[in-house]
mmCIF file of the N, C-alpha and C atoms, coordinates in Angstrom:
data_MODEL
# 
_entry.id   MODEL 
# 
loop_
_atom_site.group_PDB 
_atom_site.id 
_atom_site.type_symbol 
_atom_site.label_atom_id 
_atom_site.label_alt_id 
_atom_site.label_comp_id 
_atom_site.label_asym_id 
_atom_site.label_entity_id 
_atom_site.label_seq_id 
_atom_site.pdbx_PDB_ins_code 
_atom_site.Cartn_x 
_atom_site.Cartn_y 
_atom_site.Cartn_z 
_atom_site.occupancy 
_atom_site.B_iso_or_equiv 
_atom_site.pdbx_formal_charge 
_atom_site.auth_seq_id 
_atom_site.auth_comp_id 
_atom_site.auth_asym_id 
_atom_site.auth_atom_id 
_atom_site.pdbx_PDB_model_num 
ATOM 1   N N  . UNK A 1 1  ? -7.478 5.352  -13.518 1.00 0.00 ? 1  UNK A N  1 
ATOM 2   C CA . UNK A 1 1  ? -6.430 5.771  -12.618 1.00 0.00 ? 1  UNK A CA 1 
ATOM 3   C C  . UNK A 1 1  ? -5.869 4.528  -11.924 1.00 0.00 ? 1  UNK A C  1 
ATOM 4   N N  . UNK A 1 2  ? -4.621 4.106  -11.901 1.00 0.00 ? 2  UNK A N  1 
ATOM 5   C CA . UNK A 1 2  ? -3.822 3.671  -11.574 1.00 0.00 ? 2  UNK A CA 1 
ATOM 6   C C  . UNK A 1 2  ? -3.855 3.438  -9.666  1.00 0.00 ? 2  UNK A C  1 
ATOM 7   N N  . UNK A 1 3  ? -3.928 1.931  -9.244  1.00 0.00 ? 3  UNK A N  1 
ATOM 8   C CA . UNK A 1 3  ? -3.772 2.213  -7.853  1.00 0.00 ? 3  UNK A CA 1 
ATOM 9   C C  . UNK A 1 3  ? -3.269 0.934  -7.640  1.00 0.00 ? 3  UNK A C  1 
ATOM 10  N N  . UNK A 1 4  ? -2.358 0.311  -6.660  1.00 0.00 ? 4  UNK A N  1 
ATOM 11  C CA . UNK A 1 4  ? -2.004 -0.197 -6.040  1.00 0.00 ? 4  UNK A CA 1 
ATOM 12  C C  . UNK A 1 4  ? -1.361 -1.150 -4.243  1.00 0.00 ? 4  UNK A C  1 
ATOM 13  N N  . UNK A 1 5  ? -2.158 -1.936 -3.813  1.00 0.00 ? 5  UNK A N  1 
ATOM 14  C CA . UNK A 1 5  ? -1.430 -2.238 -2.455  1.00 0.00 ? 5  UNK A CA 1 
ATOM 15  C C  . UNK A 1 5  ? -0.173 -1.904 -2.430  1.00 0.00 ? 5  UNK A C  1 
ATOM 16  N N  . UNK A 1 6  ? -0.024 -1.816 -0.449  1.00 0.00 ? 6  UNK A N  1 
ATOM 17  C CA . UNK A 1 6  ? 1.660  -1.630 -0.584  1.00 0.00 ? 6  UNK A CA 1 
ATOM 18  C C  . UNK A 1 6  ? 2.181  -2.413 -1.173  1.00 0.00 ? 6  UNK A C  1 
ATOM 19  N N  . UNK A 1 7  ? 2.201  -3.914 -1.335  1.00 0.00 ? 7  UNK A N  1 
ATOM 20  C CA . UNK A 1 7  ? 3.238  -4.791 -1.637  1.00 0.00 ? 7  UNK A CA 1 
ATOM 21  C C  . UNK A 1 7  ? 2.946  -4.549 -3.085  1.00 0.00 ? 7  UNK A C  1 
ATOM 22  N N  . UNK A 1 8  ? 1.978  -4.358 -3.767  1.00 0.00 ? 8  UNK A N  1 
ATOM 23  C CA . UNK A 1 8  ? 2.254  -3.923 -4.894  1.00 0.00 ? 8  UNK A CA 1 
ATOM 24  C C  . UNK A 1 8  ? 2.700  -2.680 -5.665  1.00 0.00 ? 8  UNK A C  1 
ATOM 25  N N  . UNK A 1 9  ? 2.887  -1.923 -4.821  1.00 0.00 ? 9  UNK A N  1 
ATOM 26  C CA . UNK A 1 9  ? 3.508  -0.341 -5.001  1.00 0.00 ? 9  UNK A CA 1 
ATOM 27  C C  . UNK A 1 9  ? 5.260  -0.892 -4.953  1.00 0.00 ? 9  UNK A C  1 
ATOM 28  N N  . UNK A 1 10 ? 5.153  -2.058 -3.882  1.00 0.00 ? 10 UNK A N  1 
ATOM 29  C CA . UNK A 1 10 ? 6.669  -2.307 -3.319  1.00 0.00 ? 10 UNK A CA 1 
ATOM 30  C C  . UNK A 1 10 ? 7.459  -2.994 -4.833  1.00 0.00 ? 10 UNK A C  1 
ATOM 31  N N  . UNK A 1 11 ? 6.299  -4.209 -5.243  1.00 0.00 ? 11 UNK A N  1 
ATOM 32  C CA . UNK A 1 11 ? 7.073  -4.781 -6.727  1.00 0.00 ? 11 UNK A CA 1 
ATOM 33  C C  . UNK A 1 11 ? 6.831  -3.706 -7.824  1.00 0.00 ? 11 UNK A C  1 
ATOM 34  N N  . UNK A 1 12 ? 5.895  -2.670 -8.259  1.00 0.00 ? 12 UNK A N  1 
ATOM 35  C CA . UNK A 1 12 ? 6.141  -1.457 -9.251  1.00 0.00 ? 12 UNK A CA 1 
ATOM 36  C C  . UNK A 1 12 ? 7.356  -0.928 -9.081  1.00 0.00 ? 12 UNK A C  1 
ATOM 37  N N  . UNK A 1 13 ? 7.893  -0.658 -7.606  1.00 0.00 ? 13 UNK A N  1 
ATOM 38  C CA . UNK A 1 13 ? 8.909  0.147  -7.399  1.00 0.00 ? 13 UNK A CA 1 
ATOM 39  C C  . UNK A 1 13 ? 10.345 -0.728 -7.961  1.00 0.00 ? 13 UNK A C  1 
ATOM 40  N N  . UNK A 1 14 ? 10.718 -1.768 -7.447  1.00 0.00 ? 14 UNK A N  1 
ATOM 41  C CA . UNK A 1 14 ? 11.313 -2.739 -7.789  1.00 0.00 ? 14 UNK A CA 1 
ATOM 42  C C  . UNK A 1 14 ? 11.211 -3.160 -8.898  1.00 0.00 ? 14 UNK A C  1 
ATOM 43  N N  . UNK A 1 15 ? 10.212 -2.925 -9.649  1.00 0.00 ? 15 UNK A N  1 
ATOM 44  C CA . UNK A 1 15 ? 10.350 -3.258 -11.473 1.00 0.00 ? 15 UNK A CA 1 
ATOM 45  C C  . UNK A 1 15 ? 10.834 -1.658 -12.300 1.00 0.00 ? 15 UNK A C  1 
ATOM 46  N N  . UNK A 1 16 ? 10.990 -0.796 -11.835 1.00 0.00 ? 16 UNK A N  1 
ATOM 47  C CA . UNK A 1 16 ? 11.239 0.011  -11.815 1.00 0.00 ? 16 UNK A CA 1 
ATOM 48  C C  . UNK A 1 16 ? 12.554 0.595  -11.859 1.00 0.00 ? 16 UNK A C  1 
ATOM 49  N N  . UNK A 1 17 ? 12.998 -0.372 -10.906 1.00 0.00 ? 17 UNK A N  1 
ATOM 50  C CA . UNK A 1 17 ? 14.463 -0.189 -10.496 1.00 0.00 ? 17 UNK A CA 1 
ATOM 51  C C  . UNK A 1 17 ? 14.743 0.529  -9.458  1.00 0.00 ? 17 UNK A C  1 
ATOM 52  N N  . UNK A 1 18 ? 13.762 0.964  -8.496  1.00 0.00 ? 18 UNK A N  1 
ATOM 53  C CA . UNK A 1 18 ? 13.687 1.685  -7.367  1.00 0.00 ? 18 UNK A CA 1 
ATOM 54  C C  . UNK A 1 18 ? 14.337 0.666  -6.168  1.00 0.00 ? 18 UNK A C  1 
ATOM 55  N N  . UNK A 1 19 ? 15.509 0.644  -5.397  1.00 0.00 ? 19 UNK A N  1 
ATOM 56  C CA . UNK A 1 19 ? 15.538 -0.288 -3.944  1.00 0.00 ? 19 UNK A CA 1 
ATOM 57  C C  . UNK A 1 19 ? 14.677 0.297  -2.465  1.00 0.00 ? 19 UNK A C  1 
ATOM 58  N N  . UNK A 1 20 ? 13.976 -0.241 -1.958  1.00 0.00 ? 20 UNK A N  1 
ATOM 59  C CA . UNK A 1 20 ? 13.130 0.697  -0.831  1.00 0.00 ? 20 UNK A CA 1 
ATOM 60  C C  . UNK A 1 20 ? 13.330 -0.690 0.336   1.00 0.00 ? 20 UNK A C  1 
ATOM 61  N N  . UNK A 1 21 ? 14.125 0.601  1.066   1.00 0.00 ? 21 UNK A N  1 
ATOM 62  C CA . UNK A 1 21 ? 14.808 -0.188 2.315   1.00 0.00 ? 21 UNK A CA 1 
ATOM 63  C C  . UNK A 1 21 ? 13.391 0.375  3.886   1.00 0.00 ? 21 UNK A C  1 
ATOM 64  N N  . UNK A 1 22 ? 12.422 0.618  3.691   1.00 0.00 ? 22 UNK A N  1 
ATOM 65  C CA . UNK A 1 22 ? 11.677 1.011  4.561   1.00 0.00 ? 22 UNK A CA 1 
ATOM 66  C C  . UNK A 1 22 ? 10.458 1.734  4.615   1.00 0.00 ? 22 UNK A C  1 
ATOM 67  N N  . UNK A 1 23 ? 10.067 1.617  5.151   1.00 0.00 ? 23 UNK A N  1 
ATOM 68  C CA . UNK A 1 23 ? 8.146  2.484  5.401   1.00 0.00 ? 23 UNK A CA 1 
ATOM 69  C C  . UNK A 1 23 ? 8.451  3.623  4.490   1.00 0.00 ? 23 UNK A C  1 
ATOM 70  N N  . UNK A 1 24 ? 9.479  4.772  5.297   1.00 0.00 ? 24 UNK A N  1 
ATOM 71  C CA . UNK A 1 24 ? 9.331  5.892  5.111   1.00 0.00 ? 24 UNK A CA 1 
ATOM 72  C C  . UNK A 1 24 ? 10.023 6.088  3.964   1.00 0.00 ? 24 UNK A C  1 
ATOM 73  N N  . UNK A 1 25 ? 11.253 5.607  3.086   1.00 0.00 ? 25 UNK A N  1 
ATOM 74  C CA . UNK A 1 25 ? 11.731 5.014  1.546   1.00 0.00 ? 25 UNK A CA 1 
ATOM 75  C C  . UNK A 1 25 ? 10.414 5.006  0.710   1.00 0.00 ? 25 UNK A C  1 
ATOM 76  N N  . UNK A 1 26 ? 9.689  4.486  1.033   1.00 0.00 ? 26 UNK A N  1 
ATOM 77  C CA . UNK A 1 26 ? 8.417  3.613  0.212   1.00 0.00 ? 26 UNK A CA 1 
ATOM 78  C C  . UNK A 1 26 ? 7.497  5.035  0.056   1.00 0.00 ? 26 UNK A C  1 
ATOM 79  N N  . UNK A 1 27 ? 7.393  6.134  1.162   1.00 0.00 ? 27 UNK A N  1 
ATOM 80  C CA . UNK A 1 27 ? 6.428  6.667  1.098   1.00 0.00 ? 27 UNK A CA 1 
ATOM 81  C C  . UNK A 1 27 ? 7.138  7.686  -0.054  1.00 0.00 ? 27 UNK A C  1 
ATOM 82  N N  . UNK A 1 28 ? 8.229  8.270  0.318   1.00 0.00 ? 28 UNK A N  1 
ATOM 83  C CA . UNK A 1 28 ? 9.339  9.123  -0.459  1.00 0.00 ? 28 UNK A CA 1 
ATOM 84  C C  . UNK A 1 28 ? 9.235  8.978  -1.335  1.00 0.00 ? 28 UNK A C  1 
ATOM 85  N N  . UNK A 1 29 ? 9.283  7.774  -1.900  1.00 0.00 ? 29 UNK A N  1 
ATOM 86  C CA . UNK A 1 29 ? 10.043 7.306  -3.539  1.00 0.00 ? 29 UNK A CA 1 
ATOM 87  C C  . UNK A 1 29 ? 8.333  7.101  -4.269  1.00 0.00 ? 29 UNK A C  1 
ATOM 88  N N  . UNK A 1 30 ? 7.384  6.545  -3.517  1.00 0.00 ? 30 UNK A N  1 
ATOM 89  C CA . UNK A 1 30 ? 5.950  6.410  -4.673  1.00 0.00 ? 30 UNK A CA 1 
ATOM 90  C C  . UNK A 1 30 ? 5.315  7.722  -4.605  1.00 0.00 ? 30 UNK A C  1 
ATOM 91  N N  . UNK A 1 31 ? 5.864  8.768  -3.584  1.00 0.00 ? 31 UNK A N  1 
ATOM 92  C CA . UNK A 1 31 ? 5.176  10.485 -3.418  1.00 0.00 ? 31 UNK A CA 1 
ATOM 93  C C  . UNK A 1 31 ? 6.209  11.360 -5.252  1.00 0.00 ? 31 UNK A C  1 
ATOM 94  N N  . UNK A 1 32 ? 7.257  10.629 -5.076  1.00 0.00 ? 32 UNK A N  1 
ATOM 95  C CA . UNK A 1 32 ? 7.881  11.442 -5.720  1.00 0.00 ? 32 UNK A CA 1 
ATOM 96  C C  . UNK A 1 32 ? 8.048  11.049 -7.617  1.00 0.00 ? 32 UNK A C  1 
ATOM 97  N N  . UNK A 1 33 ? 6.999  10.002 -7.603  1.00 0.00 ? 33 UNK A N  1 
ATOM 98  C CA . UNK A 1 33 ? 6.508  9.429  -8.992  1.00 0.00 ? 33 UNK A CA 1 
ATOM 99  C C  . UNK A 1 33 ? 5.324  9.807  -9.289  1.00 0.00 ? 33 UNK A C  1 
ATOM 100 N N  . UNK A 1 34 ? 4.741  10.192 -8.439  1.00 0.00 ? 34 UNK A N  1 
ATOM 101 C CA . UNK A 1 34 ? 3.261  10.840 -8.462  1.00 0.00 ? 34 UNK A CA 1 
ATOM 102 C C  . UNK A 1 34 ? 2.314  10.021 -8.154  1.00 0.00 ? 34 UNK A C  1 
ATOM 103 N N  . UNK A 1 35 ? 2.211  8.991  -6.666  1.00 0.00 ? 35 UNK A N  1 
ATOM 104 C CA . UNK A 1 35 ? 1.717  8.541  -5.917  1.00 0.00 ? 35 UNK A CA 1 
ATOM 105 C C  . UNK A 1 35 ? 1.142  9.282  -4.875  1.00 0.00 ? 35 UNK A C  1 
ATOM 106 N N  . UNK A 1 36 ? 0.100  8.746  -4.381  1.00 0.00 ? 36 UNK A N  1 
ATOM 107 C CA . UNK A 1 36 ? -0.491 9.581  -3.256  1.00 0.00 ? 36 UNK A CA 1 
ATOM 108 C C  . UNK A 1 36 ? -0.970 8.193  -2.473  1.00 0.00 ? 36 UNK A C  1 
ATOM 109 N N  . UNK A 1 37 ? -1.319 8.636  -1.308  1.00 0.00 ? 37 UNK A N  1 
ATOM 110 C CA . UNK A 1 37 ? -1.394 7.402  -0.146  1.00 0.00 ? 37 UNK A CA 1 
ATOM 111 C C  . UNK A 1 37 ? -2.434 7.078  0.332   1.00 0.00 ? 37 UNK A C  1 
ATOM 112 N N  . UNK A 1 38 ? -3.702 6.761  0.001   1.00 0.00 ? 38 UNK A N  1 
ATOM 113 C CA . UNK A 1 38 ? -5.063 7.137  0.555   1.00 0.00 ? 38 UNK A CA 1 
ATOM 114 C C  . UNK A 1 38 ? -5.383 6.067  1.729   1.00 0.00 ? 38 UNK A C  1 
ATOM 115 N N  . UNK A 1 39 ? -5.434 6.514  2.897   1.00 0.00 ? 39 UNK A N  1 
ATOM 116 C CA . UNK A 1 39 ? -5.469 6.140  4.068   1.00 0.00 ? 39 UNK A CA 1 
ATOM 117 C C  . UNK A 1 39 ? -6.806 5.026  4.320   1.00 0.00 ? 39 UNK A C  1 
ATOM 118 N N  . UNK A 1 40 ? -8.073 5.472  3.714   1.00 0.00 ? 40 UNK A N  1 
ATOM 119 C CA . UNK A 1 40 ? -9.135 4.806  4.302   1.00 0.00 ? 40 UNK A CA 1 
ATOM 120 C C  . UNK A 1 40 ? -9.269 3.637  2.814   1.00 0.00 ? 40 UNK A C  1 
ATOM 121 N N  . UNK A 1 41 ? -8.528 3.450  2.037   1.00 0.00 ? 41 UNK A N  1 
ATOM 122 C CA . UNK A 1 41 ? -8.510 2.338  1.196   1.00 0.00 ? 41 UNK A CA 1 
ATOM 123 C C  . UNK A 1 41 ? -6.998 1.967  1.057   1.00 0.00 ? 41 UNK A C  1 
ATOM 124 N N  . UNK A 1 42 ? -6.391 2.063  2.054   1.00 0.00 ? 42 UNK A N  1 
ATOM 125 C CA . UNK A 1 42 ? -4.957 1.402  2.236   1.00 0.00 ? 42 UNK A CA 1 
ATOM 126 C C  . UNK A 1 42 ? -4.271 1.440  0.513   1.00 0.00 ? 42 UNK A C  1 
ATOM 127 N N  . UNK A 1 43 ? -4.595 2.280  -0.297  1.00 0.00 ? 43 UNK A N  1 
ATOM 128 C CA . UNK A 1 43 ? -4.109 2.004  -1.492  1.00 0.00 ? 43 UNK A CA 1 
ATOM 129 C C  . UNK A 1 43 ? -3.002 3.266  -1.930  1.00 0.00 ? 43 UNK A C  1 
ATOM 130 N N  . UNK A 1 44 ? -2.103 2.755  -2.875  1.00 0.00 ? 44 UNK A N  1 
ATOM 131 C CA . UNK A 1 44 ? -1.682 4.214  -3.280  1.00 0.00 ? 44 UNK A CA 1 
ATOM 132 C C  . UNK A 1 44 ? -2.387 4.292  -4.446  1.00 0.00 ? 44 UNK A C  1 
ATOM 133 N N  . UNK A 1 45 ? -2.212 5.383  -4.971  1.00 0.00 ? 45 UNK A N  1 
ATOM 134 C CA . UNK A 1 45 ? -3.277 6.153  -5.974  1.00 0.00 ? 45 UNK A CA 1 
ATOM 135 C C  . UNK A 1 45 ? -2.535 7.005  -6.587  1.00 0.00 ? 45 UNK A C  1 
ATOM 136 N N  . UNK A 1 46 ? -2.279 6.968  -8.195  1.00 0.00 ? 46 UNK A N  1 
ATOM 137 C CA . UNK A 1 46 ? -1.562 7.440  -9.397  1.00 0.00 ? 46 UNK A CA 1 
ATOM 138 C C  . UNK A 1 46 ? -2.046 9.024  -9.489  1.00 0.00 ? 46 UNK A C  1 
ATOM 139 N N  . UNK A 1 47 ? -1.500 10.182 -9.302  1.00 0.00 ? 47 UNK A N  1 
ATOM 140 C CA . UNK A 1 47 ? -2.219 11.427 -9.333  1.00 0.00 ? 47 UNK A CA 1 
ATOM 141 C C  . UNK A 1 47 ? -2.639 11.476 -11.328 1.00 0.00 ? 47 UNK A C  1 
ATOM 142 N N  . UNK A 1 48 ? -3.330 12.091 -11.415 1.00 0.00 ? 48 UNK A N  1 
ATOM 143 C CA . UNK A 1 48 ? -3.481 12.544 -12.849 1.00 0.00 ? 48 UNK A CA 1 
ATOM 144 C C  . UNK A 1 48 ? -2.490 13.520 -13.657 1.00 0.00 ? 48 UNK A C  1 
ATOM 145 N N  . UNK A 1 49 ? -1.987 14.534 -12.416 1.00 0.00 ? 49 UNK A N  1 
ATOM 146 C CA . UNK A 1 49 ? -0.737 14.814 -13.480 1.00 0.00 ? 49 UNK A CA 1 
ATOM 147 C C  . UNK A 1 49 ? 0.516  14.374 -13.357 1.00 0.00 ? 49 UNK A C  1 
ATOM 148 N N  . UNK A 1 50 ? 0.591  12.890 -12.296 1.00 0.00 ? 50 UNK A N  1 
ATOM 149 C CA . UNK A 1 50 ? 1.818  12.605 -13.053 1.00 0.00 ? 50 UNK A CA 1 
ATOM 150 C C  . UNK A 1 50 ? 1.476  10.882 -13.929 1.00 0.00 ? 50 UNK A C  1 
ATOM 151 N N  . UNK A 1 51 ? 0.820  11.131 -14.392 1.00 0.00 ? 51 UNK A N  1 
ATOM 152 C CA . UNK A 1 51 ? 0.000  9.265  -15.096 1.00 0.00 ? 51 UNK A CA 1 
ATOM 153 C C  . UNK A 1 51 ? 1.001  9.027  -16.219 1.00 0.00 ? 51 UNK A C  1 
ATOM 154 N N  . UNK A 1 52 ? 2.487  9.405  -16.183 1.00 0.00 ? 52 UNK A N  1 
ATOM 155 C CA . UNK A 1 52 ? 3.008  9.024  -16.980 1.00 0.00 ? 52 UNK A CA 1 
ATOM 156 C C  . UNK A 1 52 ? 3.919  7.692  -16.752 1.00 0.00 ? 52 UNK A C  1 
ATOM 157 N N  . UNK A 1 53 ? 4.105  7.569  -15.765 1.00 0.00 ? 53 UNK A N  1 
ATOM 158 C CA . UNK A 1 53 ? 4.546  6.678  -15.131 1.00 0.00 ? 53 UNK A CA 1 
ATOM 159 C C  . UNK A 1 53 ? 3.884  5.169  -15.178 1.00 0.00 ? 53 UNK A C  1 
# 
């Protein structure tokens, strides 16, 4: 499973072709690829049904 720091969620998004002008952009746009945000390992985290990405 797929996980990433913010700043590395920030260049996935940006290789991607995603522009993320802010916190709440960032949370929007990696929730809506099938990211999830896990708080006590500051990481985002690839859900399993969307691992197509």
């Amino acid at each position: 499973m797929k996980s990433y720091t913010e700043e590395e969620m920030l260049d996935y998004l940006d290789f991607k072709g995603y522009e993320v002008t802010d916190q709440l952009d960032l949370m929007a746009k990696a929730e809506a690829i099938g990211f999830k945000f896990v708080e006590f390992s500051k990481r985002w985290v690839m859900t399993k049904a969307n691992n197509k990405y």
